[in-house]
TITOR-46744 format. One record per residue: residue in one letter; x, y, z of N, C-alpha, C in turn. Coordinates in steps of 0.05 Angstrom, whole numbers, plus 5000, padded with zeros to 4 digits. Layout:
TITOR-46744
AXYZXYZXYZ;...
//
This chain:
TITOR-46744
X501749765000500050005000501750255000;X503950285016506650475009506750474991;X507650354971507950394950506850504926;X503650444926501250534912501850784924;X501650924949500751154952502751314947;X505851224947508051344932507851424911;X506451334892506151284867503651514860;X502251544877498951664870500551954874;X501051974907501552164921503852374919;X505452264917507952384924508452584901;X508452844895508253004877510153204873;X511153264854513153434852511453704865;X514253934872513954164877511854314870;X509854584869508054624864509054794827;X511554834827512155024798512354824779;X513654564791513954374779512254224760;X509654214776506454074766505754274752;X505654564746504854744736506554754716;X509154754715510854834688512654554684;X511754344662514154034670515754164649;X516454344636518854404625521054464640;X522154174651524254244669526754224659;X529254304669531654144661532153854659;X530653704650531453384652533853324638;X533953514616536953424604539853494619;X539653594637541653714661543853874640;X542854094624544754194607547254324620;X547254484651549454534657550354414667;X550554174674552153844678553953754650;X551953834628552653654608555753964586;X555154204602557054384590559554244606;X559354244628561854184646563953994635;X561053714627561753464619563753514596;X562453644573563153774550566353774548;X566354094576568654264575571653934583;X570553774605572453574613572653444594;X571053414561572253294547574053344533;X573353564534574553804507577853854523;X577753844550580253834563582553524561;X580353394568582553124557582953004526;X580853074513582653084487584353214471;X584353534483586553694480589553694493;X589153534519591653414523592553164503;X590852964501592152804482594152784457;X591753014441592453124421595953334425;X595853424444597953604449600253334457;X599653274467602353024483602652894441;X600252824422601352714405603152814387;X601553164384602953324366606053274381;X606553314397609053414409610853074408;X609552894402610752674396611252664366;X610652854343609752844322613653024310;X613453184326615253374338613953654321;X611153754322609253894314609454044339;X611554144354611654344377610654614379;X610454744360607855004352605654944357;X604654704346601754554344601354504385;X603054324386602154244423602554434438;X603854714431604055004449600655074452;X599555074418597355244412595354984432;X595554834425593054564446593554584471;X596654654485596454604515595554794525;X595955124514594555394519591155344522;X590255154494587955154497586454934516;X588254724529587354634553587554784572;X588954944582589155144601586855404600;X586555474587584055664579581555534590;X581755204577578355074589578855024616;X580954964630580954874650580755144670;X582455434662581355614670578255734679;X577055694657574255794656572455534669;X572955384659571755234693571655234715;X573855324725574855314759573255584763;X573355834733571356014747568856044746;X567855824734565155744732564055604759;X566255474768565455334792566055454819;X567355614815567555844845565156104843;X563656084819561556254813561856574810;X564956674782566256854777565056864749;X564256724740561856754707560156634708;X558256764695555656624686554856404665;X555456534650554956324621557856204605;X557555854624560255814612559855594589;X557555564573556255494553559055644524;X558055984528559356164511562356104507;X564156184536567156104534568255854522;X566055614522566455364528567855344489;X564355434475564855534446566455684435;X567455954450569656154441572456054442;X572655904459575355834456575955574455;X574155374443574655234416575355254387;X573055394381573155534356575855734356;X576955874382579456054377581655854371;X581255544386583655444385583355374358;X582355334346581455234314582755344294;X582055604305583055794280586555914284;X587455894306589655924319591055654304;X589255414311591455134296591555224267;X589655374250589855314220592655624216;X592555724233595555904237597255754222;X598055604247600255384246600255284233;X597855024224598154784208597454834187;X595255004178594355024149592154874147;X590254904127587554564123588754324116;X592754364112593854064101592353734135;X591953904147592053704174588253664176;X586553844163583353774169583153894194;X584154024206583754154232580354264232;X579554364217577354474209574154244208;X575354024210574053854217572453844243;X572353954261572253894287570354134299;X569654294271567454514275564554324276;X564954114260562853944257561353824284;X563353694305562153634332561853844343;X563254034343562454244365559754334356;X558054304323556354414313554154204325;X554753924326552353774333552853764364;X554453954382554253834411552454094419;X552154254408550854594415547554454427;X545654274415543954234424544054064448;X545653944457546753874475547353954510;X548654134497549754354517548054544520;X545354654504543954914498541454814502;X538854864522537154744509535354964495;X535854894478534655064454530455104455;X530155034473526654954474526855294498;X528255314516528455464527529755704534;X532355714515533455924512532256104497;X533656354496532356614482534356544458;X531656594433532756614405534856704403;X535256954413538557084408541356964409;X540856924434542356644449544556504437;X541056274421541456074411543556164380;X542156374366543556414346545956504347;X546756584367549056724379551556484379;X550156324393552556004393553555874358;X550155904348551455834315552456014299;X553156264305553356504288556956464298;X558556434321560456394333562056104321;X559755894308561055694305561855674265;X559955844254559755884237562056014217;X561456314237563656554227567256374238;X567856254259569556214262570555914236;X568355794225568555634216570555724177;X568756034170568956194151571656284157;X572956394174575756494185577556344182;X577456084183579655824189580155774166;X577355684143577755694113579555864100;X579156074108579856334105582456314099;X583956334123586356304134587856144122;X587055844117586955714117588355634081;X587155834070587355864032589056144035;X589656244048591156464035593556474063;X594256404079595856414096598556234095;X601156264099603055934090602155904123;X602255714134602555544153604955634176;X605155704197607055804207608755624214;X608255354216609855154222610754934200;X612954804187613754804166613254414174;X611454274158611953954171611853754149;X612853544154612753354135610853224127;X611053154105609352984093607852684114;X609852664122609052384140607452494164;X608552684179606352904199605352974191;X603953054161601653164165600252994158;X600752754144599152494143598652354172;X599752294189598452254218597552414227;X597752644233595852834248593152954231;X593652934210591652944193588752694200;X590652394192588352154201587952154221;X589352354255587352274272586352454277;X586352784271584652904268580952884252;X581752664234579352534216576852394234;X580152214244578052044260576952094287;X578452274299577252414323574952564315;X575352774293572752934283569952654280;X570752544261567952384256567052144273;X568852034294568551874319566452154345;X568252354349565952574363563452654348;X562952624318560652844304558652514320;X559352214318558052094310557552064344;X557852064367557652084393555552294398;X557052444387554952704400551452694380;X551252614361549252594346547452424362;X548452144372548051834388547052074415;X548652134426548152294454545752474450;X545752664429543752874427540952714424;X540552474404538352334413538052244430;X539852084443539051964466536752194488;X538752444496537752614517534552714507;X534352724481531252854463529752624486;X530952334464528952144485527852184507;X530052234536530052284556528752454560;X528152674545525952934554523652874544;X524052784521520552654515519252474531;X520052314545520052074558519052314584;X520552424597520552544631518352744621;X517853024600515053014597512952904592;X512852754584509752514587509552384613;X511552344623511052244650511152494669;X511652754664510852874681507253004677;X506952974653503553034642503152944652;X502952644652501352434670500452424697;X503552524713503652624743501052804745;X501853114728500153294731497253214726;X496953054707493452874702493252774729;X494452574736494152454759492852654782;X494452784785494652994815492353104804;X490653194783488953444788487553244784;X486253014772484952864773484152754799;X485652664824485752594840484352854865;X485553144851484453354867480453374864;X481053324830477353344833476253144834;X476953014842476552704855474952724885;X477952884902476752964922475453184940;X475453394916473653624919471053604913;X470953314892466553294885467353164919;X467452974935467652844955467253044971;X469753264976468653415000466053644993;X465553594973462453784969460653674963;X460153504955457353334949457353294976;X459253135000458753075024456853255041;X458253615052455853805061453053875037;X454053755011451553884998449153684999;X450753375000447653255014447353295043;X447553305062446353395092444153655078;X445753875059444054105054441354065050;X441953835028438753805016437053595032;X438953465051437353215056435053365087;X436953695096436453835115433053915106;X434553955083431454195066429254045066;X429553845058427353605050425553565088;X427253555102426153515132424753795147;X426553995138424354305148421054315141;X422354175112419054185113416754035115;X417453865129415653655149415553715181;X417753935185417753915205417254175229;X416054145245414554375264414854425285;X416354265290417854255324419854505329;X419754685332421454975344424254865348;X424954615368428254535380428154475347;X427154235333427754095322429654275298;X427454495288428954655266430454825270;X430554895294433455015308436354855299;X435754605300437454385305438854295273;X436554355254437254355226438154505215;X437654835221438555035216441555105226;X442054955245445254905254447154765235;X445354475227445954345201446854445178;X444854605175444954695148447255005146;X448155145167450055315176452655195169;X452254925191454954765189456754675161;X454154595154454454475119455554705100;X454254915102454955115085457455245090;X458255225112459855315124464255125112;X462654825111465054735106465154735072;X462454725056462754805029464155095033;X464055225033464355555036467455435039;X468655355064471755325069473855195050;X471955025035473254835018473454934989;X471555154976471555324955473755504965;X473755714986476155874991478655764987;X478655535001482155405000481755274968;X481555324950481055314925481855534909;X479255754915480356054909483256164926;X483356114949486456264950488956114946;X489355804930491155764918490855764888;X488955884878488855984855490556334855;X489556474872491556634880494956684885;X494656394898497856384907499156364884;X498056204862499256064840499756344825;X497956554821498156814815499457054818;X500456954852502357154863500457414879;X497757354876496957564886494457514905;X496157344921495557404950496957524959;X496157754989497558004998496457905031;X498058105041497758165077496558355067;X494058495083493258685090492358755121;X494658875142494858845172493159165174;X491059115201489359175210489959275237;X488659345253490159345284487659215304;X488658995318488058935325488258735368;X486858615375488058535406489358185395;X491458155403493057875385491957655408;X491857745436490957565460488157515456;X485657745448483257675448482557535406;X484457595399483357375367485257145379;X486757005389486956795389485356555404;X483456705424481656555443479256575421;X478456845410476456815387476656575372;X480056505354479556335336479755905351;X480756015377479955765399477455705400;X475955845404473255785424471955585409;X471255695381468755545363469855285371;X472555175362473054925364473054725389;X472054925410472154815444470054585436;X467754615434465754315432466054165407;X467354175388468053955369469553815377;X471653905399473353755406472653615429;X470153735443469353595460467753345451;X466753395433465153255429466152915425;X468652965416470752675408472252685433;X471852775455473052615478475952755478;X477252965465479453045464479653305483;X481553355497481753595509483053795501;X482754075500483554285494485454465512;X486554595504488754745527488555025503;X488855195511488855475496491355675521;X493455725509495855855524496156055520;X495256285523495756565520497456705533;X499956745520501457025540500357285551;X500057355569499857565585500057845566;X502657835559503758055547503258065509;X501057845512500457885479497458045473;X496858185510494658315507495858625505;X495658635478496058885466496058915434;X495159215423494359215397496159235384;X496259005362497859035334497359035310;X498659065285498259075258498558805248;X495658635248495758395232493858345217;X494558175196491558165180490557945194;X488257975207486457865223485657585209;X484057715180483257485165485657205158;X488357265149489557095141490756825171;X490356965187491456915220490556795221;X487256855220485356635225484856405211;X486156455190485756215163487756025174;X489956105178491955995182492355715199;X490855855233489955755264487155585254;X485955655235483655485228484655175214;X486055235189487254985186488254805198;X489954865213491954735243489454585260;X488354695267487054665288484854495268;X482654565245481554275235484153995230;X486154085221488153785223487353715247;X488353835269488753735297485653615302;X483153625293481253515303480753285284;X482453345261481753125244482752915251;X485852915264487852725265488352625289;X485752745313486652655339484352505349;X484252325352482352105361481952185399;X484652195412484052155434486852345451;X486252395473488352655495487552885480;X488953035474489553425476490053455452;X489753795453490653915436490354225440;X493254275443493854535459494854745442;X493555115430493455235423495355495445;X497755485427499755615448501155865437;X501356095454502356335443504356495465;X506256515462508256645474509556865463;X510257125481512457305469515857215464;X517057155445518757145448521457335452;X520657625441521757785445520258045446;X521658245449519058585440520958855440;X520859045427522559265430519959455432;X520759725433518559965429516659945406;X518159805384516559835358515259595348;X516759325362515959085355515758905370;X513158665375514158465384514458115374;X515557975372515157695361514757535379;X513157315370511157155383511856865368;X511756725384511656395374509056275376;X508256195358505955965362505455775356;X504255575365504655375359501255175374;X501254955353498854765356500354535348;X499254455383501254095384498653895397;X498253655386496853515384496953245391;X495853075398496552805407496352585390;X495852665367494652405342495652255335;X495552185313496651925296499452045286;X500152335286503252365273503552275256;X506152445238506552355217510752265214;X510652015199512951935191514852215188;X517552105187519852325179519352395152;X519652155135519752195102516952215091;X514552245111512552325098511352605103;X513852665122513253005135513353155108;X515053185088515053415066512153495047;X511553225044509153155024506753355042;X506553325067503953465074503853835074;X506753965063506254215056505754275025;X504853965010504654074976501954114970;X502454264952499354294932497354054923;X495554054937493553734931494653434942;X496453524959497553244974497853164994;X496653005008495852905034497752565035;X498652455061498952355064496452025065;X497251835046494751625043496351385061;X494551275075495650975085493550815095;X494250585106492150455121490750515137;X492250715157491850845181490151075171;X490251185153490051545150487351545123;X486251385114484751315093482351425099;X481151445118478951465126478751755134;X480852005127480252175138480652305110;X478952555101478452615068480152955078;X479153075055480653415053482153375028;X481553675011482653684991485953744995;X487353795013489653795012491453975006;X489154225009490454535007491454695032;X490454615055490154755081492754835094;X493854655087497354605096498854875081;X498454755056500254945033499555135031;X496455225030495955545040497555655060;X496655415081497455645106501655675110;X503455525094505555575092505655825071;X504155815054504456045030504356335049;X502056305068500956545077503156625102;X505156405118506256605129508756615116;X509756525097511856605074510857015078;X508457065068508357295059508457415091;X508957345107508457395134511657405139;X513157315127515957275128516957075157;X514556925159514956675178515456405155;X515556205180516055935168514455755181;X513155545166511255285188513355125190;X513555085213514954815219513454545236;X514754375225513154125238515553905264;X514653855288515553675298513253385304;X514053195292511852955291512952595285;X512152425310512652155297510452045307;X510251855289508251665286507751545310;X505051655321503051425346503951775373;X505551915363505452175385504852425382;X503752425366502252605353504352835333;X503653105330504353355316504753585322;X506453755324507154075332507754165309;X505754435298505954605284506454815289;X508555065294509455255295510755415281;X510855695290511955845269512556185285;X514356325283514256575295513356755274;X512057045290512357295269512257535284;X513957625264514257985285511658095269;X510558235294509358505289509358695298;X508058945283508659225289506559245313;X507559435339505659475347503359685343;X501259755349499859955341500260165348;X500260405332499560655350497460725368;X498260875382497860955411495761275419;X493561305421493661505419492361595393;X491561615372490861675358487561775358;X487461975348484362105354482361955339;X480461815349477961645342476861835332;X476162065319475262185306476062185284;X479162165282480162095247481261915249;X480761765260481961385252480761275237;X481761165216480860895206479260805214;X477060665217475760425222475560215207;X478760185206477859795188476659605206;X477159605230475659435242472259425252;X471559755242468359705248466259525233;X463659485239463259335224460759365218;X461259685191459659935183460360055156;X458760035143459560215120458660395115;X458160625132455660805138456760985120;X455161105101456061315090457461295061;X458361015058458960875026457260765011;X456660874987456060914971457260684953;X454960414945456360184930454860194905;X454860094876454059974861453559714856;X451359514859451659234858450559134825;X452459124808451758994784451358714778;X448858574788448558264792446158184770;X445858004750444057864739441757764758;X443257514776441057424789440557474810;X437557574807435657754833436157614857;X436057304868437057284883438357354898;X441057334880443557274882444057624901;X442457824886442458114877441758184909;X438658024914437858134941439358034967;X440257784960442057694988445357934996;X446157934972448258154971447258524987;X444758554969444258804980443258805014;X441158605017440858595048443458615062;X445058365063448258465076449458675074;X448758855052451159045042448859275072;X446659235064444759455077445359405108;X445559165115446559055137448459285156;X450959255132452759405144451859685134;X449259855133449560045133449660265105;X451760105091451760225064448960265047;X449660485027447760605012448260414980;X446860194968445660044951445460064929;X446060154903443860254884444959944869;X442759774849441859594840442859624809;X443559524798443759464758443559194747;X442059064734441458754718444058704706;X445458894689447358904668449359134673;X451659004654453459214640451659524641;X449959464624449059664607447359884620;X445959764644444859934665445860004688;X448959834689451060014718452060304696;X453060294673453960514653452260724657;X448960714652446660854651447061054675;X446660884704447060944720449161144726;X451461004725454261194720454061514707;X452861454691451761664674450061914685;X449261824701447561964720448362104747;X449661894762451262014776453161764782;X455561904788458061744790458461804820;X458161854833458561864869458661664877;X460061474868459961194881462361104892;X462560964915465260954928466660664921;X465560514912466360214899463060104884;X465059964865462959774848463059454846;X461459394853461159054851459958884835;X461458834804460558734784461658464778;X458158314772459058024761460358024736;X461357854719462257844702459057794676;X458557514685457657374659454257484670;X454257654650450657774647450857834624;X446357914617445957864590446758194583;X445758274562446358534549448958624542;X450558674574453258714574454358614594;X456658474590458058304612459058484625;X460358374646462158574657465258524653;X465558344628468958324615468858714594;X465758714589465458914564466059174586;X463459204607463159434622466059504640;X467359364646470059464658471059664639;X471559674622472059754600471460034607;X469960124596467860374598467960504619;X468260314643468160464670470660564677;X473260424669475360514670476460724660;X475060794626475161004621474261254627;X471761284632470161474644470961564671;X471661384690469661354715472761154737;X475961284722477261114728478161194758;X476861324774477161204806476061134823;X473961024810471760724829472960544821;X473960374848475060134844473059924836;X473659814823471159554811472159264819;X470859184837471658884845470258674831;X470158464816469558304797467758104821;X465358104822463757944828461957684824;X464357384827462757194810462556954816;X461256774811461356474819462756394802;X464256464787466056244770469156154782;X469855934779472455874789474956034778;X475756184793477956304770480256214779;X481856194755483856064754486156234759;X489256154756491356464762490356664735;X490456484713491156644684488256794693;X485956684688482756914690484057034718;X484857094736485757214752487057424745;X490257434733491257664722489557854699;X488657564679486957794663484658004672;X482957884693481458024708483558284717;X485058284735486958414745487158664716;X488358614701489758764679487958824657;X485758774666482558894647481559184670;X481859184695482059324703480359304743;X479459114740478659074759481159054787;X480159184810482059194828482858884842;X480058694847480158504853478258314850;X477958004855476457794844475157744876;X471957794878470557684902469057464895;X469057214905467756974898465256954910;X463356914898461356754909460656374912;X459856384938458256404960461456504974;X459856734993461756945006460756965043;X463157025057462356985082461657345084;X459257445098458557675099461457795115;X462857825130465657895148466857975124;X468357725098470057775080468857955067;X466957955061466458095035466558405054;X465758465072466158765086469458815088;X470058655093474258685093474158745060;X473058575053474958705026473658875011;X471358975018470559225012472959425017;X473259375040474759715067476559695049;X477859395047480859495031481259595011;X479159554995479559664962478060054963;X476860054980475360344979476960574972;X475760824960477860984945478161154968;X475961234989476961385007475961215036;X477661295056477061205083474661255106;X474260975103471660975130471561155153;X470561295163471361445187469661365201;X470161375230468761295248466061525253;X464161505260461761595266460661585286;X460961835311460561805339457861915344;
//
């Protein structure tokens, strides 16, 4: 069963699965290789000339072993970059330097031929820049034209016999067409080898995303039948506890669809690059008991005990993004309920250090569970990959929660670390400095990112479905904000038209008349400092991500939306600041 799940599971890096145009041919292995050949047959050749008594000839070859062996050593102490180029330049120099000496009576000129079939070799031409590439044959070419050259109108600077130039001649022949016919053998061979390692990396990547929507219908069909199976029972049913009790259900349910689409959408992000911190100010001692609590009776409920460790001195306000914190401590902590059958699981926060301006904090969620192996510790921070075994089969998740939450404190300029063996459970930790808050600042012109009010903003909601239209506006009205309604493209424009006093716009994409791929457009021109956030149920991917991005929209809000997020990311995108209202 190891082995199968080796096989299913174990997945390359996340750039890896995304881009298999890797190095498989190990081209700067194969320059090195190159250069060490090009070095010992230039000694040969030099020890023969000089047995030949061709002593001009083995001066000009031993210089040019010294040159390769030079530019290696500074290739490998990391004093040049591209030793592809030198590798070519001063072959071809020794080339034309030998037809000095020898003249074309010896075929010296022969030996443009392997260096011409080893360039794909050494270059991978699928991935270099055109210039580059022509750059290497334009060098092998022109030096090839020079030697001819030389070669017909030059006497020979070294004066040799008939009998030397007939030996050095035949093993110049046979060295030239013994290397053209190697390197030709080699250059297919390696093609093979990359054809071969991309198909089997396609495959991988089939595998893995296949395997992901494999277990994403799994984790959503799962709350979406309780949903419907909930619906079907409300309405038979009349009992006050009872539909209290379903309506919890149906919270619950929606609640882990909702979690399992996000960790979807924000590694579609990550993959994009445009996920961000956006730090808030906030109490770090009272959100860490916040993001404790909910989980106090789930964990009771399985017989596990809880511990929640708060430092003293972490009751005080700082600059964090609240939302990502919580994503973070949410993941950890569903593992930890997922993976712990029985004892604790303790939610722990300490100062580790603090100056006037900053303090850092360690945290950490350690657990009693099933643990995880040494060599199966790496796999559980990848994109769509979970550890599978006999033991661990029975517990589902799409396999993003991990790798989010390492992506998210990367941008946090922390690190997750794991301590864990098998049958003693798991410690997840990680430090981060933050700023502390200012002090003092007049609540009359503060910010209020943290209220939870939009009194006085002024939205546009451009939605097709009325539904969809009225659930949005009640929330939006919720918090306060001022509403105005459009079906289409074509009636947020109208509108616009009319009056533009709007402090953000919230447009779906796919409606009838005019989409909102068309109306961005228009609005940008007219009307270019309302931020327009792209409002939609569609899955977007990185690429519909940037393009959204670079059509002009400030940001991508997904639907089904938790009413909290969608007020955060209102505040953040707004063109002017919330003020508080006493």
């Amino acid at each position: 069963m190891k082995r199968i799940a080796e096989k299913y599971y174990r997945l390359k890096e996340e750039d890896k699965l995304l881009n298999p145009l890797i190095d498989v041919k190990d081209v700067s292995k194969r320059t090195y290789q190159l250069g060490l050949l090009a070095l010992i047959a230039g000694v040969a050749l030099s020890v023969y000339n000089s047995y030949l008594g061709l002593y001009a000839s083995s001066i000009v070859t031993a210089s040019f072993c010294f040159s390769i062996l030079m530019v290696m050593l500074l290739k490998y102490n990391g004093h040049i970059g591209n030793l592809t180029i030198f590798i070519i330049s001063i072959a071809c120099s020794w080339l034309i330097a030998t037809t000095f000496v020898e003249g074309l009576q010896t075929e010296i000129y022969l030996y443009f031929f392997p260096i011409l079939i080893a360039v794909p070799i050494i270059v991978d031409l699928k991935r270099t820049q055109y210039l580059e590439s022509v750059t290497y044959i334009s060098i092998i070419v022109f030096s090839f034209i020079i030697c001819v050259a030389v070669g017909r109108n030059i006497h020979p600077f070294e004066d040799s016999s008939a009998t030397q130039l007939s030996h050095i001649s035949f093993v110049n022949r046979i060295t030239a067409i013994i290397s053209t016919i190697g390197f030709a053998v080699a250059y297919l061979f390696f093609e093979k080898k990359y054809i071969n390692e991309l198909v089997d990396q396609s495959n991988r990547v089939i595998e893995a995303r296949t395997r992901f929507l494999a277990t994403m219908g799994h984790e959503l069909r799962t709350p979406l039948n309780g949903i419907i199976g909930v619906i079907n029972l409300l309405k038979t049913e009349n009992d006050p506890a009872a539909r209290e009790e379903y309506f919890r259900i149906l919270k619950y349910c929606s609640d882990h669809m909702l979690h399992q689409v996000n960790n979807v959408l924000d590694f579609n992000k990550i993959e994009a690059d445009k996920l961000e911190i956006h730090p808030v100010e906030l109490n770090l001692r009272q959100l860490l008991f916040n993001v404790g609590t909910p989980f106090t009776p789930l964990f009771h409920e399985k017989g596990v005990a809880t511990k929640i460790r708060v430092s003293n001195e972490l009751d005080r306000l700082v600059m964090a993004d609240d939302l990502r914190l919580i994503q973070v401590f949410n993941n950890l902590l569903s593992n930890a309920l997922k993976f712990t059958e029985q004892g604790q699981v303790k939610l722990s926060a300490v100062c580790k250090s603090k100056t006037d301006k900053y303090i850092e904090v360690s945290f950490s969620v350690e657990d009693t569970g099933l643990g995880i192996a040494r060599e199966d510790q790496h796999r559980i921070f990848e994109s769509f990959g979970q550890i599978y075994n006999e033991d661990t089969r029975k517990f589902a998740g799409t396999g993003l929660g991990l790798s989010i939450s390492a992506r998210l404190l990367q941008l946090m300029d922390s690190e997750l670390k794991l301590e864990s063996e098998p049958g003693r459970g798991s410690k997840f930790s990680f430090d981060v400095k933050f700023e502390l808050a200012a002090v003092g600042v007049d609540p009359d012109t503060q910010i209020a990112l943290a209220a939870d009010d939009l009194e006085g903003i002024k939205i546009l909601l451009v939605e097709d479905n009325k539904l969809n239209m009225m659930v949005a506006k009640k929330i939006l009205n919720g918090f306060h904000a001022e509403v105005s309604t459009a079906l289409n493209g074509k009636e947020a424009l109208d509108i616009l038209q009319n009056d533009a006093a709007f402090d953000i716009i919230l447009m779906d994409l796919e409606m009838p008349v005019m989409s909102g791929y068309e109306a961005i457009f228009e609005v940008k021109k007219q009307w270019p400092g309302i931020p327009v956030i792209a409002f939609t149920a569609s899955l977007v991917d990185r690429h519909m991500l940037t393009d959204l991005l670079e059509s002009g929209f400030v940001d991508c809000f997904l639907k089904p939306f938790q009413p909290q997020k969608l007020l955060s990311d209102i505040k953040k995108h707004l063109a002017r600041p919330i003020v508080n209202h006493v």
